[in-house]
mmJSON file of the N, C-alpha and C atoms, coordinates in Angstrom:
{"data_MODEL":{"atom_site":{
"group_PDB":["ATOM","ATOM","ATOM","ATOM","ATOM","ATOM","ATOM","ATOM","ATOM","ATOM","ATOM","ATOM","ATOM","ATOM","ATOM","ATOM","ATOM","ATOM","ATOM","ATOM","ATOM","ATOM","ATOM","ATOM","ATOM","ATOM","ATOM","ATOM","ATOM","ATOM","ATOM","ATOM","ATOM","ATOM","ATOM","ATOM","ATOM","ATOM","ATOM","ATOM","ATOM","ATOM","ATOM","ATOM","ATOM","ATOM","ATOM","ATOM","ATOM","ATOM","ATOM","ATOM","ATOM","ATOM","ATOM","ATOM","ATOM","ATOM","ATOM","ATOM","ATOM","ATOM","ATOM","ATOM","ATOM","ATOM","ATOM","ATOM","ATOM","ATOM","ATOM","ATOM","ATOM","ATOM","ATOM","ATOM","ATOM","ATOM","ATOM","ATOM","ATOM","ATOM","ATOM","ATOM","ATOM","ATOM","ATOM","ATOM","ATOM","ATOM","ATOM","ATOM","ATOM","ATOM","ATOM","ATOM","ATOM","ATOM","ATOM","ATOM","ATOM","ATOM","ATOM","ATOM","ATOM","ATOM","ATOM","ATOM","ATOM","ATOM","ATOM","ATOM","ATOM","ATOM","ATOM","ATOM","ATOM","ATOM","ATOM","ATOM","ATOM","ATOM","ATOM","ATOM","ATOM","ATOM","ATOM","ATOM","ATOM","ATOM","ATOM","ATOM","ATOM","ATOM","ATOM","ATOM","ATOM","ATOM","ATOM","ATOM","ATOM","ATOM","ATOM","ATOM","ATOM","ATOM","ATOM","ATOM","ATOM","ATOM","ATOM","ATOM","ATOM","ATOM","ATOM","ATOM","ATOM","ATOM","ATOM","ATOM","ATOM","ATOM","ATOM","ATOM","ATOM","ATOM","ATOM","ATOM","ATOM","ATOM","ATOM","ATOM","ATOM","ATOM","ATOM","ATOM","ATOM","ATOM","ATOM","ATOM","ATOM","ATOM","ATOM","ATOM","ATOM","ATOM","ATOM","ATOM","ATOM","ATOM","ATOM","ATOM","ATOM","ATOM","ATOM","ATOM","ATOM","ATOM","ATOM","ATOM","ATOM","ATOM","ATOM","ATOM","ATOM","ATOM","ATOM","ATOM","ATOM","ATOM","ATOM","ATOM","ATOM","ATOM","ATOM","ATOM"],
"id":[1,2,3,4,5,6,7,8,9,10,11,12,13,14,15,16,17,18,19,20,21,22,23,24,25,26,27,28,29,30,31,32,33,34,35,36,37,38,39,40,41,42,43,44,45,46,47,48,49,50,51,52,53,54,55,56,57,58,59,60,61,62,63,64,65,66,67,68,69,70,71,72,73,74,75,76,77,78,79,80,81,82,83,84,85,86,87,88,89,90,91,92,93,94,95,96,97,98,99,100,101,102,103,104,105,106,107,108,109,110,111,112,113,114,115,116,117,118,119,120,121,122,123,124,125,126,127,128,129,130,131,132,133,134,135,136,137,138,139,140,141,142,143,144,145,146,147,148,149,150,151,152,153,154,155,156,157,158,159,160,161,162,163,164,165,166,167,168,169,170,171,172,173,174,175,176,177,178,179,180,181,182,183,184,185,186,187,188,189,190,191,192,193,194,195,196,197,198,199,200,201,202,203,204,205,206,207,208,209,210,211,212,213,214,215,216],
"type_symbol":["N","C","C","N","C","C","N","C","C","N","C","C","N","C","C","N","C","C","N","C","C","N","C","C","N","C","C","N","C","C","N","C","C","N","C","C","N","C","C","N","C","C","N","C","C","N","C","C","N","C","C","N","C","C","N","C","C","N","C","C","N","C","C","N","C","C","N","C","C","N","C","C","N","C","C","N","C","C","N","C","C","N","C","C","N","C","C","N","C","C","N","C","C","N","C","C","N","C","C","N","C","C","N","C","C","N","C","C","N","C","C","N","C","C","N","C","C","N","C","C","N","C","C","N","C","C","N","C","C","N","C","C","N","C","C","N","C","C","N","C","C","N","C","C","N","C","C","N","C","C","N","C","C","N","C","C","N","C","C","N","C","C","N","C","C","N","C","C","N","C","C","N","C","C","N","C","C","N","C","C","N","C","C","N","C","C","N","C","C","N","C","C","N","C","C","N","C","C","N","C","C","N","C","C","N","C","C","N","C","C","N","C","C","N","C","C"],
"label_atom_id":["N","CA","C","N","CA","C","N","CA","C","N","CA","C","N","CA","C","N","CA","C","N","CA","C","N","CA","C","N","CA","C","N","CA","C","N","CA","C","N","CA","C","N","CA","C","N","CA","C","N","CA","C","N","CA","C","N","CA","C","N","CA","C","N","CA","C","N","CA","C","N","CA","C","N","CA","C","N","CA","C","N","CA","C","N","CA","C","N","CA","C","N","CA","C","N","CA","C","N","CA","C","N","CA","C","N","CA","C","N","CA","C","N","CA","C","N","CA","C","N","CA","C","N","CA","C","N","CA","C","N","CA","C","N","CA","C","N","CA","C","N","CA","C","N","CA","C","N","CA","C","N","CA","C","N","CA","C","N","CA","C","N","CA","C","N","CA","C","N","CA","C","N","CA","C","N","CA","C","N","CA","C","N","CA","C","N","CA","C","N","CA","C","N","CA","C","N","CA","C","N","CA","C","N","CA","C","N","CA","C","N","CA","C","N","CA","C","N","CA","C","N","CA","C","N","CA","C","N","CA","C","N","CA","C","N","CA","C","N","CA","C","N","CA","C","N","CA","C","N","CA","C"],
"label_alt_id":[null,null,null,null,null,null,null,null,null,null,null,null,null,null,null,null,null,null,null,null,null,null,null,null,null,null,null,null,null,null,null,null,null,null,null,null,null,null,null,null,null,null,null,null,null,null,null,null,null,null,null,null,null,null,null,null,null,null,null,null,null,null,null,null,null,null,null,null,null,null,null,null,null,null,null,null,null,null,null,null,null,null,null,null,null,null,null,null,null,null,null,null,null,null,null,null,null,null,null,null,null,null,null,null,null,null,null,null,null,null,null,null,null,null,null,null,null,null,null,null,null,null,null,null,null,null,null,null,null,null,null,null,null,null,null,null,null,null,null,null,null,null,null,null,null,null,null,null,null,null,null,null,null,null,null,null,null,null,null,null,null,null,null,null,null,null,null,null,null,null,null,null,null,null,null,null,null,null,null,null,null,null,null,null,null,null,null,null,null,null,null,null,null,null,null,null,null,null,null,null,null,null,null,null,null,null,null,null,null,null,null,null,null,null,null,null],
"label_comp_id":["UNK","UNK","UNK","UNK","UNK","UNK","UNK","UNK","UNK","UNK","UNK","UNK","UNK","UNK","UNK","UNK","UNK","UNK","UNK","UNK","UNK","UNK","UNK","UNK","UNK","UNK","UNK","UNK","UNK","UNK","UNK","UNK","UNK","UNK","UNK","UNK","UNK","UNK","UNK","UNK","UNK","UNK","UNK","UNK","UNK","UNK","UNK","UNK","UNK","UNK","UNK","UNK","UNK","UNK","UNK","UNK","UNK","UNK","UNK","UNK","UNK","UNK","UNK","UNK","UNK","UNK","UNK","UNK","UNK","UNK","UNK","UNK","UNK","UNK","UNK","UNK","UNK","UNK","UNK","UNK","UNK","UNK","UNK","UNK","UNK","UNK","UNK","UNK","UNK","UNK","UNK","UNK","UNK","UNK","UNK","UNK","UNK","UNK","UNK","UNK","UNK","UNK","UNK","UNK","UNK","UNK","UNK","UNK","UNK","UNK","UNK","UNK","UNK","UNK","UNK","UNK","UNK","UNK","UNK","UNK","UNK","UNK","UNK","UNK","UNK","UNK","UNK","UNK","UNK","UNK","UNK","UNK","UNK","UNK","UNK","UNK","UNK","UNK","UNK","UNK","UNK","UNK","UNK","UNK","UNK","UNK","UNK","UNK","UNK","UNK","UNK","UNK","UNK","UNK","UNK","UNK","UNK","UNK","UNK","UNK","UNK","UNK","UNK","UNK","UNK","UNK","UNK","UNK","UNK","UNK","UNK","UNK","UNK","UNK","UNK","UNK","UNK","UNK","UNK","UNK","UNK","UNK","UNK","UNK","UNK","UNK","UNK","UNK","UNK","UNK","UNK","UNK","UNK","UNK","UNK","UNK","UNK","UNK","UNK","UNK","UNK","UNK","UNK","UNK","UNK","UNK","UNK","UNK","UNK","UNK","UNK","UNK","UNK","UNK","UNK","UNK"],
"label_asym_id":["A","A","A","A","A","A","A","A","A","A","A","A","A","A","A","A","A","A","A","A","A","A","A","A","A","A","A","A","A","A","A","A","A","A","A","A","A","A","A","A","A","A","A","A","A","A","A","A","A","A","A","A","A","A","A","A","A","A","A","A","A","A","A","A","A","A","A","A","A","A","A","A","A","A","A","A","A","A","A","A","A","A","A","A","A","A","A","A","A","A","A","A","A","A","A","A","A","A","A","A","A","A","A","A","A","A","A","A","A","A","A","A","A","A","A","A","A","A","A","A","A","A","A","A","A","A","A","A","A","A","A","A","A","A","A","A","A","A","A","A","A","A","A","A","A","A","A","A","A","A","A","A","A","A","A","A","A","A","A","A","A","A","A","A","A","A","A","A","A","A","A","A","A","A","A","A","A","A","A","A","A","A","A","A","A","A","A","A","A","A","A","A","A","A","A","A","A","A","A","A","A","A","A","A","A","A","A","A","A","A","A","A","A","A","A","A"],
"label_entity_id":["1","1","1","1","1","1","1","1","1","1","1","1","1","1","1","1","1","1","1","1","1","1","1","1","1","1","1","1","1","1","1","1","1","1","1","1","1","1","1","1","1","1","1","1","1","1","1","1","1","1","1","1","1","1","1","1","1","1","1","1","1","1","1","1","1","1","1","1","1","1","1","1","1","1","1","1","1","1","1","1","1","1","1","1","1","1","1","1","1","1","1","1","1","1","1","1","1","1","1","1","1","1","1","1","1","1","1","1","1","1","1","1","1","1","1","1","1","1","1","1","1","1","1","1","1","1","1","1","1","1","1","1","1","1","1","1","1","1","1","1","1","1","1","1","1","1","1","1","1","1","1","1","1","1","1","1","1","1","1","1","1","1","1","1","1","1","1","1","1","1","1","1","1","1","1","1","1","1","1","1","1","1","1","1","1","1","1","1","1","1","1","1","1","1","1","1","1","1","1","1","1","1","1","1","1","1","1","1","1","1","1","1","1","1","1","1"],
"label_seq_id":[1,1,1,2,2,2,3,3,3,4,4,4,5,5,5,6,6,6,7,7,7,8,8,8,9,9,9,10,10,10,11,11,11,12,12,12,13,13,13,14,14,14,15,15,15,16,16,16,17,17,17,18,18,18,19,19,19,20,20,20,21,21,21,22,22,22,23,23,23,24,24,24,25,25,25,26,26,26,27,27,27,28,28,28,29,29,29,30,30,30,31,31,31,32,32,32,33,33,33,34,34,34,35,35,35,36,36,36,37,37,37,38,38,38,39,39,39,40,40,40,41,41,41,42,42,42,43,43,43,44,44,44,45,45,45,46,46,46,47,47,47,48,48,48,49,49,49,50,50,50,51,51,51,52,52,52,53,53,53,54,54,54,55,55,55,56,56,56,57,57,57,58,58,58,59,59,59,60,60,60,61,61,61,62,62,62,63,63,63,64,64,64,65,65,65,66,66,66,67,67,67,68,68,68,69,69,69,70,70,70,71,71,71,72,72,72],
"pdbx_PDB_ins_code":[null,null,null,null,null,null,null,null,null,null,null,null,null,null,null,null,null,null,null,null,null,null,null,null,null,null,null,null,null,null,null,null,null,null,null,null,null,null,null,null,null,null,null,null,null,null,null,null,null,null,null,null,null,null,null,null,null,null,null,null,null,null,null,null,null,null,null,null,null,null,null,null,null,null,null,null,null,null,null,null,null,null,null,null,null,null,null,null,null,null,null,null,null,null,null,null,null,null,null,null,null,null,null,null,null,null,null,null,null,null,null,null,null,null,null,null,null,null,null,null,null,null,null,null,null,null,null,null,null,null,null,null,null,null,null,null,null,null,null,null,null,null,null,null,null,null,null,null,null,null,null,null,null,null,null,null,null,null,null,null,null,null,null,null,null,null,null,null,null,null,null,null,null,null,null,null,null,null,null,null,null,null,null,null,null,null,null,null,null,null,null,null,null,null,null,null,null,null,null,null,null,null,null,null,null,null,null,null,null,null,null,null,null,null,null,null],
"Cartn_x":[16.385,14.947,14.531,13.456,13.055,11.554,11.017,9.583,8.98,8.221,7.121,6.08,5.84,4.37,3.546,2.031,1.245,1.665,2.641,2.822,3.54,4.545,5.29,5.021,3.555,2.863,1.702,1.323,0.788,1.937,2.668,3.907,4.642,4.795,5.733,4.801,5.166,5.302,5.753,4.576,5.03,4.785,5.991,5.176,5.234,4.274,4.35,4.191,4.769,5.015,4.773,3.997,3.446,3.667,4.33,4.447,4.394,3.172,2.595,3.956,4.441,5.797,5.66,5.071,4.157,3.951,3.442,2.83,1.819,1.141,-0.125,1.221,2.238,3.317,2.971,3.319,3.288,4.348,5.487,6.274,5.928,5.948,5.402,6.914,6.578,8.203,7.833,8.119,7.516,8.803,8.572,10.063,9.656,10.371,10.053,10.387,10.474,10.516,11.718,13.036,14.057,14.549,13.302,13.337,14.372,14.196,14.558,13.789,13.997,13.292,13.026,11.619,11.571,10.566,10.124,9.528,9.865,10.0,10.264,9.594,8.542,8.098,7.349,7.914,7.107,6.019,5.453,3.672,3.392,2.238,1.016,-0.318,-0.667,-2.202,-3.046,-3.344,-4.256,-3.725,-3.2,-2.02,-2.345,-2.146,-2.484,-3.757,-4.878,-6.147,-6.041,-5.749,-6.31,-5.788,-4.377,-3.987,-4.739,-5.077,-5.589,-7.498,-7.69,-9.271,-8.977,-7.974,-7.266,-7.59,-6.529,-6.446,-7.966,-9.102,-10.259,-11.203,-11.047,-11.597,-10.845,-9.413,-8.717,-9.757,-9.977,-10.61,-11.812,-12.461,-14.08,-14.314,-13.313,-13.431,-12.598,-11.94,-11.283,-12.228,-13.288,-14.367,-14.889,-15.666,-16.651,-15.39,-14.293,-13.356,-13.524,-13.208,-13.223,-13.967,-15.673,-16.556,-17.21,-16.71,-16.78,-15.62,-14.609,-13.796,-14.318,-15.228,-15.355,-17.038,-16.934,-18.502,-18.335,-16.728,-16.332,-15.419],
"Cartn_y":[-0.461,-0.589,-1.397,-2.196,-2.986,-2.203,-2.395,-1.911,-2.711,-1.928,-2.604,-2.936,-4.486,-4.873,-5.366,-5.715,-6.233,-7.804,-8.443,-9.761,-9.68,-9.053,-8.158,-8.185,-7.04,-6.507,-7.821,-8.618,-9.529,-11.143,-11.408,-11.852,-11.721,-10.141,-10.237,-9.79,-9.613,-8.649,-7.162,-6.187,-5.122,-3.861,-2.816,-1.672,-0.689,0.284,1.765,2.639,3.413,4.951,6.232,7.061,8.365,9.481,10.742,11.299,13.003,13.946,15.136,15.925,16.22,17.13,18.698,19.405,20.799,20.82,21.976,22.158,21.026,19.862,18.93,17.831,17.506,16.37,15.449,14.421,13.119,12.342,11.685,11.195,9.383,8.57,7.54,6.762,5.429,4.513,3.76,2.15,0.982,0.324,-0.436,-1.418,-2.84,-3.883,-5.335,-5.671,-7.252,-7.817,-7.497,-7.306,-6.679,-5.155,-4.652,-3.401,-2.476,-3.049,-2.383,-1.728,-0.434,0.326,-0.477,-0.753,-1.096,0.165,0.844,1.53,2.81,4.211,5.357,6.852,7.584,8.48,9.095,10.698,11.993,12.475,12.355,12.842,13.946,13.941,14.898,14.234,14.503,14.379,13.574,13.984,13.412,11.962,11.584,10.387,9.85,9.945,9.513,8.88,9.736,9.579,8.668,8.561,7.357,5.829,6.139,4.633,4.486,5.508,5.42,4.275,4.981,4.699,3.047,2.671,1.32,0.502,1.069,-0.312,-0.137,0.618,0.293,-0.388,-0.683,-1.197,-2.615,-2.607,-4.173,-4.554,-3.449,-4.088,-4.53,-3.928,-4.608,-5.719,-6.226,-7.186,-7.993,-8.017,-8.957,-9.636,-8.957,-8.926,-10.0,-9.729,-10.947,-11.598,-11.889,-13.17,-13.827,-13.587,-14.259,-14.975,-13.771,-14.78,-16.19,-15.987,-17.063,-18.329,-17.924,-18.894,-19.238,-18.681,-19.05,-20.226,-20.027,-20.528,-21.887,-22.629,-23.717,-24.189],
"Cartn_z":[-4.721,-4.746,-5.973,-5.591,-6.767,-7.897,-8.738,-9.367,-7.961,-7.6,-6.793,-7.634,-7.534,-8.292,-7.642,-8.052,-7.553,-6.606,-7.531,-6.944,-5.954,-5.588,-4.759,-3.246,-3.054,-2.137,-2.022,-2.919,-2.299,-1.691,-1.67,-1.884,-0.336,0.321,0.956,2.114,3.175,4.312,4.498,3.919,3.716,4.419,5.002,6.016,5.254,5.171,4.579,5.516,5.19,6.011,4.798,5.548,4.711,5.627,5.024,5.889,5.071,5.276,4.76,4.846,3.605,3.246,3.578,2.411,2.267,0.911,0.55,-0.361,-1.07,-0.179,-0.546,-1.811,-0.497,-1.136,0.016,-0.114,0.823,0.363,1.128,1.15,1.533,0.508,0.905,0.646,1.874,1.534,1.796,1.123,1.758,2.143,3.033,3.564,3.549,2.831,3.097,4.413,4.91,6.331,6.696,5.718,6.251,6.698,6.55,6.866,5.4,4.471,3.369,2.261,2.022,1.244,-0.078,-0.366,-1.788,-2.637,-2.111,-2.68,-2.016,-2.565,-2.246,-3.283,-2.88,-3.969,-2.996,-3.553,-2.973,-4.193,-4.066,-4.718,-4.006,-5.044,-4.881,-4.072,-3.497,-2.277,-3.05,-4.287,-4.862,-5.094,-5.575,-5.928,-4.532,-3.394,-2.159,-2.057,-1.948,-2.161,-3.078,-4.03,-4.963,-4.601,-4.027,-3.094,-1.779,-1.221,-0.234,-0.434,-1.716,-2.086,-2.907,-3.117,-3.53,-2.46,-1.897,-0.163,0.722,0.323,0.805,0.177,-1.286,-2.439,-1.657,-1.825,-1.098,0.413,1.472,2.825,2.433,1.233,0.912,0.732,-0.77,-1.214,0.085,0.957,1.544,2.465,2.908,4.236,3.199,1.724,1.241,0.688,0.709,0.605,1.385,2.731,4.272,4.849,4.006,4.157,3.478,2.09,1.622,1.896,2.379,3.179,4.257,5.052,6.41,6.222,5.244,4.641,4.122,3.814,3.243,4.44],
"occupancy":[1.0,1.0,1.0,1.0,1.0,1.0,1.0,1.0,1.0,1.0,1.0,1.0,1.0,1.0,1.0,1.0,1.0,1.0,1.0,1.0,1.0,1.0,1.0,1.0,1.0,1.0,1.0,1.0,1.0,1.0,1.0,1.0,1.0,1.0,1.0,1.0,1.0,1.0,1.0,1.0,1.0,1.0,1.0,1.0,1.0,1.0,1.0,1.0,1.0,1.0,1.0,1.0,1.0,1.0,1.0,1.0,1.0,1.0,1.0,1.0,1.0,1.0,1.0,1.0,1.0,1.0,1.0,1.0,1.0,1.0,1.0,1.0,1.0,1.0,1.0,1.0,1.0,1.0,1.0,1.0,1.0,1.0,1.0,1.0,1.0,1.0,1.0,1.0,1.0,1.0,1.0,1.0,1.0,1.0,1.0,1.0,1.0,1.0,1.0,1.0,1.0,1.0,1.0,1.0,1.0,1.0,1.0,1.0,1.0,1.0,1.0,1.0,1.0,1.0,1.0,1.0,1.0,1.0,1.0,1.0,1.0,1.0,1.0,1.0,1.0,1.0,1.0,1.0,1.0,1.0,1.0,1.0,1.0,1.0,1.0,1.0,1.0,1.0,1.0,1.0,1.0,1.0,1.0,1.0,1.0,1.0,1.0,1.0,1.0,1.0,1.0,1.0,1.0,1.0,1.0,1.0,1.0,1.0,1.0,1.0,1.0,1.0,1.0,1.0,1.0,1.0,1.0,1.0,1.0,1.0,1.0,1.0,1.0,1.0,1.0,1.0,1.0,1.0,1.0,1.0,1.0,1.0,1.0,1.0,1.0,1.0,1.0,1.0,1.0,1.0,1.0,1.0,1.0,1.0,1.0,1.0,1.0,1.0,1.0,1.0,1.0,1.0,1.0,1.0,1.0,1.0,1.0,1.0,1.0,1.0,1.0,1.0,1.0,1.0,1.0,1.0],
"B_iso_or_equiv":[0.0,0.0,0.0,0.0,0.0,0.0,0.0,0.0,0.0,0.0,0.0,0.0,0.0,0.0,0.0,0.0,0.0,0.0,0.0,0.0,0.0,0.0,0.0,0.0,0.0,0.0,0.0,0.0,0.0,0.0,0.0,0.0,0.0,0.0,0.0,0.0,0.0,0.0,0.0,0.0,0.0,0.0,0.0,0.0,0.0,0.0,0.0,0.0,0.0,0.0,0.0,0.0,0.0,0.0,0.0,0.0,0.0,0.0,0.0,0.0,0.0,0.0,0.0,0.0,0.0,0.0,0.0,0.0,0.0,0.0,0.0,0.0,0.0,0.0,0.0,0.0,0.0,0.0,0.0,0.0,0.0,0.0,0.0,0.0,0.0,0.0,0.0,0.0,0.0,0.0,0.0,0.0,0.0,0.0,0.0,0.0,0.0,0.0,0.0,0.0,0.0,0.0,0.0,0.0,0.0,0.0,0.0,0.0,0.0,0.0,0.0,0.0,0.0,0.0,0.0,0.0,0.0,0.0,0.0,0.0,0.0,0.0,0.0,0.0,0.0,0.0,0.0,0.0,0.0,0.0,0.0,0.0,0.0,0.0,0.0,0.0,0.0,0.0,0.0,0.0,0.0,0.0,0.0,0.0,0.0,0.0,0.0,0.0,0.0,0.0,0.0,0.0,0.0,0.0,0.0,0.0,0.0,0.0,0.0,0.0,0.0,0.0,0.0,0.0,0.0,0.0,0.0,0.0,0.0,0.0,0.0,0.0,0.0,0.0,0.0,0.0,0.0,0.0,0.0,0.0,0.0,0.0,0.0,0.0,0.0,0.0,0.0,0.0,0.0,0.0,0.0,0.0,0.0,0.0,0.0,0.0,0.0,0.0,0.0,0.0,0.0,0.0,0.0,0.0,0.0,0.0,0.0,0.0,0.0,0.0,0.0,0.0,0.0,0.0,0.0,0.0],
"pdbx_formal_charge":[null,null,null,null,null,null,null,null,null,null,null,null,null,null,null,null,null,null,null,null,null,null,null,null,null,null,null,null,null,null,null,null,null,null,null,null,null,null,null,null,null,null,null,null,null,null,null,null,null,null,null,null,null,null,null,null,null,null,null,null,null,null,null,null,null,null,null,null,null,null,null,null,null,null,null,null,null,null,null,null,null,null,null,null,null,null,null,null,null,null,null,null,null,null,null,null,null,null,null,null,null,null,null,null,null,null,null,null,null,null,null,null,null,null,null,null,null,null,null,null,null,null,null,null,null,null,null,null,null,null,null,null,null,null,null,null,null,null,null,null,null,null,null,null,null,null,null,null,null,null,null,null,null,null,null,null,null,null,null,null,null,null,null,null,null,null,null,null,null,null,null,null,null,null,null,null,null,null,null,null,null,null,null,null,null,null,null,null,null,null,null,null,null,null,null,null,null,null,null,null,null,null,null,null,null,null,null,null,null,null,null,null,null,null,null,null],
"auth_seq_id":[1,1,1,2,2,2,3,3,3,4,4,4,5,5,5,6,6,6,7,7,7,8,8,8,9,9,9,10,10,10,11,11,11,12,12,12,13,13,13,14,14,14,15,15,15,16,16,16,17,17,17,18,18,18,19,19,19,20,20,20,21,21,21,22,22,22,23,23,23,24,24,24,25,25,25,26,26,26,27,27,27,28,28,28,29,29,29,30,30,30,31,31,31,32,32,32,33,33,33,34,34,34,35,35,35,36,36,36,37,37,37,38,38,38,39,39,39,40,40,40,41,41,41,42,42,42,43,43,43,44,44,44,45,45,45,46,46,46,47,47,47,48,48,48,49,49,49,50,50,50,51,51,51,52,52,52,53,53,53,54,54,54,55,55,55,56,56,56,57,57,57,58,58,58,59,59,59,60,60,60,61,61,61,62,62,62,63,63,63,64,64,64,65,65,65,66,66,66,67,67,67,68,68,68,69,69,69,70,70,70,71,71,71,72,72,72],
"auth_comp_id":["UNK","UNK","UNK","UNK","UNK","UNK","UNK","UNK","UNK","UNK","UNK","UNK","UNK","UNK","UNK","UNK","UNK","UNK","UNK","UNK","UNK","UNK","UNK","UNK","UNK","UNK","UNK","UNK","UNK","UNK","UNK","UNK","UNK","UNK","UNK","UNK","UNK","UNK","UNK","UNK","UNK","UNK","UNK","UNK","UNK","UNK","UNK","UNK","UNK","UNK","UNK","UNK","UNK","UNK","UNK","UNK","UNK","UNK","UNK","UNK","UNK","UNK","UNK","UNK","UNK","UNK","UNK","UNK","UNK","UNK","UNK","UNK","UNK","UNK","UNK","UNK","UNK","UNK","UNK","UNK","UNK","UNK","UNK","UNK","UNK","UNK","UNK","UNK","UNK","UNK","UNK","UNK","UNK","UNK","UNK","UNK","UNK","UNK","UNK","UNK","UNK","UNK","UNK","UNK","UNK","UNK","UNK","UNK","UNK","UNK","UNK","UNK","UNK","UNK","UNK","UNK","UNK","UNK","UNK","UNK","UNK","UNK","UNK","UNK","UNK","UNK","UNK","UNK","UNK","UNK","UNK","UNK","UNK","UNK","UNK","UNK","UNK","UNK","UNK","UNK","UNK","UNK","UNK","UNK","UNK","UNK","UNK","UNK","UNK","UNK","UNK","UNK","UNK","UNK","UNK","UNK","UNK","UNK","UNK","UNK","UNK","UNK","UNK","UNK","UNK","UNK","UNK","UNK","UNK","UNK","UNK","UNK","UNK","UNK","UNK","UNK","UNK","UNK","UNK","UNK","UNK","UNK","UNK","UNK","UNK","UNK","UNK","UNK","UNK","UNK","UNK","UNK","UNK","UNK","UNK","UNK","UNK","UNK","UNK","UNK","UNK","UNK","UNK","UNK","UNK","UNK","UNK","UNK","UNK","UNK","UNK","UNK","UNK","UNK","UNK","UNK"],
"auth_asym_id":["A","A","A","A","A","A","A","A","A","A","A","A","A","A","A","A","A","A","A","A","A","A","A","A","A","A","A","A","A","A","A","A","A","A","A","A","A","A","A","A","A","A","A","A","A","A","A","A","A","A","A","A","A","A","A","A","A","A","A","A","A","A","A","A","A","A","A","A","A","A","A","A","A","A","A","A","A","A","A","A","A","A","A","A","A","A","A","A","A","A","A","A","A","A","A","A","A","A","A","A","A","A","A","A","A","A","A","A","A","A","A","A","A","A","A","A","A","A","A","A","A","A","A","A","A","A","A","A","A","A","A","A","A","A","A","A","A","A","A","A","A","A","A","A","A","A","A","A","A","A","A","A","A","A","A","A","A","A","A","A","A","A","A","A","A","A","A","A","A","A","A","A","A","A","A","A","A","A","A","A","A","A","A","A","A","A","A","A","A","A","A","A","A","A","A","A","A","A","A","A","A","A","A","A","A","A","A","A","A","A","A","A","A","A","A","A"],
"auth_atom_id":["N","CA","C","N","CA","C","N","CA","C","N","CA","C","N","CA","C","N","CA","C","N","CA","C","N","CA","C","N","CA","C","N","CA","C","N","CA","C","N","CA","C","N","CA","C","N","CA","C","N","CA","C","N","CA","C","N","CA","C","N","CA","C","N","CA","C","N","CA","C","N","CA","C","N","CA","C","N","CA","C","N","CA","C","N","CA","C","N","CA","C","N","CA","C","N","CA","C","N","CA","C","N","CA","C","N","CA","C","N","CA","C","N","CA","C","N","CA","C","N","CA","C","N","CA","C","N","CA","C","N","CA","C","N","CA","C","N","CA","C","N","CA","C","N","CA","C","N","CA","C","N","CA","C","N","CA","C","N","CA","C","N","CA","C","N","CA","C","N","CA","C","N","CA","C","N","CA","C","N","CA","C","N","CA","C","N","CA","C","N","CA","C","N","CA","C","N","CA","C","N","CA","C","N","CA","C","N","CA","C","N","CA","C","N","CA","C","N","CA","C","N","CA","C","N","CA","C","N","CA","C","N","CA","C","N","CA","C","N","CA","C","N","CA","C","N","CA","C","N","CA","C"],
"pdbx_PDB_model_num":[1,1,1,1,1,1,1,1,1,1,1,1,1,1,1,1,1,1,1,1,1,1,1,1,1,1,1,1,1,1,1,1,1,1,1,1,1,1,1,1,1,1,1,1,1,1,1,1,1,1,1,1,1,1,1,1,1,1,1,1,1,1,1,1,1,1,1,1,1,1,1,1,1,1,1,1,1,1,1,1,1,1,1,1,1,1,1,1,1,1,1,1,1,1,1,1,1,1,1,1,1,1,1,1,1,1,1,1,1,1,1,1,1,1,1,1,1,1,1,1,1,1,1,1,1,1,1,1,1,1,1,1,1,1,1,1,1,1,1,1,1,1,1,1,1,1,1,1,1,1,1,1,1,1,1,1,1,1,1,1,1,1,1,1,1,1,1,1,1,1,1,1,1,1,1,1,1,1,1,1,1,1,1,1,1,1,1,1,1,1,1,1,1,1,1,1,1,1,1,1,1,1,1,1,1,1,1,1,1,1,1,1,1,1,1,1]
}}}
C-alpha cells in the first residue's frame, strides 16, 4: 500500500468500499484501476462522517466548476 494523497485520488481511478464492522467501526479500502489495495483502515463512524462530509464539499464545488467550464 502506498500513503494515499490528495494527488493520488485526484490522479488515478479510484473505487472505495465501506463496510459497517460493529461497535460504530467502518472498514474502508480503496483499490486503484488494478484492483489493488492502496488504502486500507478500520475507524470510528465519526471519521466516516467527516470523509463522508469531504466528498460532498468535493460534489459542490464540482457542480460550480462545471459550470464555469460549460460557460467558456
Amino acid at each position: 500500500m502506498d500513503d494515499l494523497t490528495l494527488f493520488n485520488i485526484m490522479a488515478e481511478d479510484l473505487v472505495i468500499y465501506a463496510t459497517y464492522l460493529k461497535d460504530k467501526q467502518i472498514a474502508v479500502t480503496v483499490t486503484n484501476e488494478e484492483d489493488i489495495v492502496v488504502f486500507h483502515e478500520d475507524s470510528h463512524v465519526f471519521a466516516w462522517e467527516s470523509l463522508v462530509y469531504f466528498a460532498k464539499q468535493v460534489i459542490i464545488l464540482d457542480k460550480t466548476i462545471q459550470l464555469a467550464l460549460n460557460e467558456h
